[in-house]
N, C-alpha and C positions, 0 to 999 in steps of 0.2 A: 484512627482505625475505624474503617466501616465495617458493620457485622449486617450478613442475611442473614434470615430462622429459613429454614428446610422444611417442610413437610414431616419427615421424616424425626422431627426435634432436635437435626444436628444444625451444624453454624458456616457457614463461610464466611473469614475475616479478609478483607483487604485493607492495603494500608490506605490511609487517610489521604485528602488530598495537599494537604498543609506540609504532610511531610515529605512530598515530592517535590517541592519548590526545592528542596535541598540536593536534588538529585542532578547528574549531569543531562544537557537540558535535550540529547534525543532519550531518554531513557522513560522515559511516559510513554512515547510513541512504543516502545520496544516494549513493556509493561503493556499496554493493552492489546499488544497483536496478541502477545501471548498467552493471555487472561482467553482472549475471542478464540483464537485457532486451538491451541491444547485443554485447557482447562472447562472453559464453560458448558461443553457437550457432556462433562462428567459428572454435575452436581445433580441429575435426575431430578431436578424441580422446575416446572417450565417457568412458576412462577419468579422462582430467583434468578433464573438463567435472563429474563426478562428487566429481572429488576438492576440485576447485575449490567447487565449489555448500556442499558441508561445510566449507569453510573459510569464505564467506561467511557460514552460519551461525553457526558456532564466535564469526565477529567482531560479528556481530548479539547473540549471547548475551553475549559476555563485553566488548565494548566499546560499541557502541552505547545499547543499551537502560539499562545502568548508568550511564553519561553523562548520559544525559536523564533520567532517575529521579531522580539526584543535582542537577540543576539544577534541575526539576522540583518538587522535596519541599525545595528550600532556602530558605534566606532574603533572599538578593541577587535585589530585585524586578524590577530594571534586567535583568539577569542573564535571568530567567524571562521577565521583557515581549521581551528580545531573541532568547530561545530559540523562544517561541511565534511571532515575528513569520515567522522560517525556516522554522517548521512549517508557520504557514499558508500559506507561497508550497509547499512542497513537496506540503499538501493538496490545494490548490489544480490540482496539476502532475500527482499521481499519489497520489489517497487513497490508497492500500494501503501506500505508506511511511511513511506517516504513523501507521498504525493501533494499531501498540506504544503511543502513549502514549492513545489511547485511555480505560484506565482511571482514570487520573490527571486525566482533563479535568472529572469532577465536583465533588472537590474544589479544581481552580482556577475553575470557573463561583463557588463560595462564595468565593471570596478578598476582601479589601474594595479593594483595585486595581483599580478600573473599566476599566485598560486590557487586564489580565490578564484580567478578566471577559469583557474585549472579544475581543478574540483564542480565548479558549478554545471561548467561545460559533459561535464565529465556523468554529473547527476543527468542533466536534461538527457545525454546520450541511452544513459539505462533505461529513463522514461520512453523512448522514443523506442525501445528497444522489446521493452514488454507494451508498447500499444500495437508495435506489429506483428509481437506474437500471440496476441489477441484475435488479432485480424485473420490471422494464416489459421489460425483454432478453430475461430468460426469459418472460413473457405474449407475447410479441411473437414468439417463436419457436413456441410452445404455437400463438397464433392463425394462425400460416402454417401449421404442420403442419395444424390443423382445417379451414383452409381450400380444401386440395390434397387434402383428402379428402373434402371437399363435392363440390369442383368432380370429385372420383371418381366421386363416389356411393356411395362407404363411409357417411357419415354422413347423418343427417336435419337436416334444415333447421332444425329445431327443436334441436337437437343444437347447431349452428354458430350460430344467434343467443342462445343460453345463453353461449357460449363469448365471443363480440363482446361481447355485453352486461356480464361481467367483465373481459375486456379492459378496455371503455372506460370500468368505474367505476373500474379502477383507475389509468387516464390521468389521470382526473378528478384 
């Protein structure tokens, strides 16, 4: 069990990192999105919030990612078809937790388990799927700003139909 002191003399406990070895092995990943995206913004101590965020990483570095590496790069196919199947629901829920095994998903796309195939292919798909809705987020901000400076008269019209015209090839 890790304890932070608060400011305020109250405690945030997290579990230890000993005892997540024990855990199913996407479930660290899925434990510190969760710690980061819901909880951390609520303990109003910038100091813990700080102190905490390094420990989430500490447990990303030294227990997560070694976990799925080692499942990942082993032998037990059942094992990997089931590790991937968590991945993909997690891809699915919030690419970005999922992105550590990233580099490993080339060599399971070659695996000769066509479910492992399946899955992996399956992962890289979502990856590929939230980098281009990255892409269109930022054109799509790009094209509001050119637009409110059209509608200024900062810009020429010629300017703003260049700018739409890459916008919507990259829609396309």
């Amino acid at each position: 069990m890790k304890i932070f002191h608060k400011k305020d003399g109250g405690i945030v406990q997290l579990i230890g990192k000993e005892k997540m070895q024990d855990w199913p092995v996407e479930l660290p990943l899925v434990f510190i999105e969760y710690i980061r995206d819901k909880q951390l913004g609520t303990y109003g101590d910038n100091k813990v919030e700080k102190e905490i965020s390094a420990y989430l990483d500490e447990i990303l570095k030294d227990v997560a990612i070694p976990r799925l590496i080692s499942v990942l790069e082993g032998d037990d196919q059942d094992e990997i078809i089931f590790a991937l199947k968590r991945i993909e629901d997690l891809s699915k829920k919030n690419v970005e937790m999922a992105r550590p095994i990233a580099p490993y998903l080339e060599k399971l796309i070659k695996n000769s388990n066509k479910d492992i195939v399946k899955l992996a292919e399956s992962i890289s798909n979502n990856f590929q799927k939230a980098d281009r809705r990255k892409e269109l987020a930022k054109k799509r901000n790009i094209m509001r700003e050119k637009e409110s400076q059209f509608l200024a008269g900062k810009i020429s019209g010629e300017e703003y139909a260049k700018a739409r015209r890459e916008y919507l090839t990259l829609k396309e």
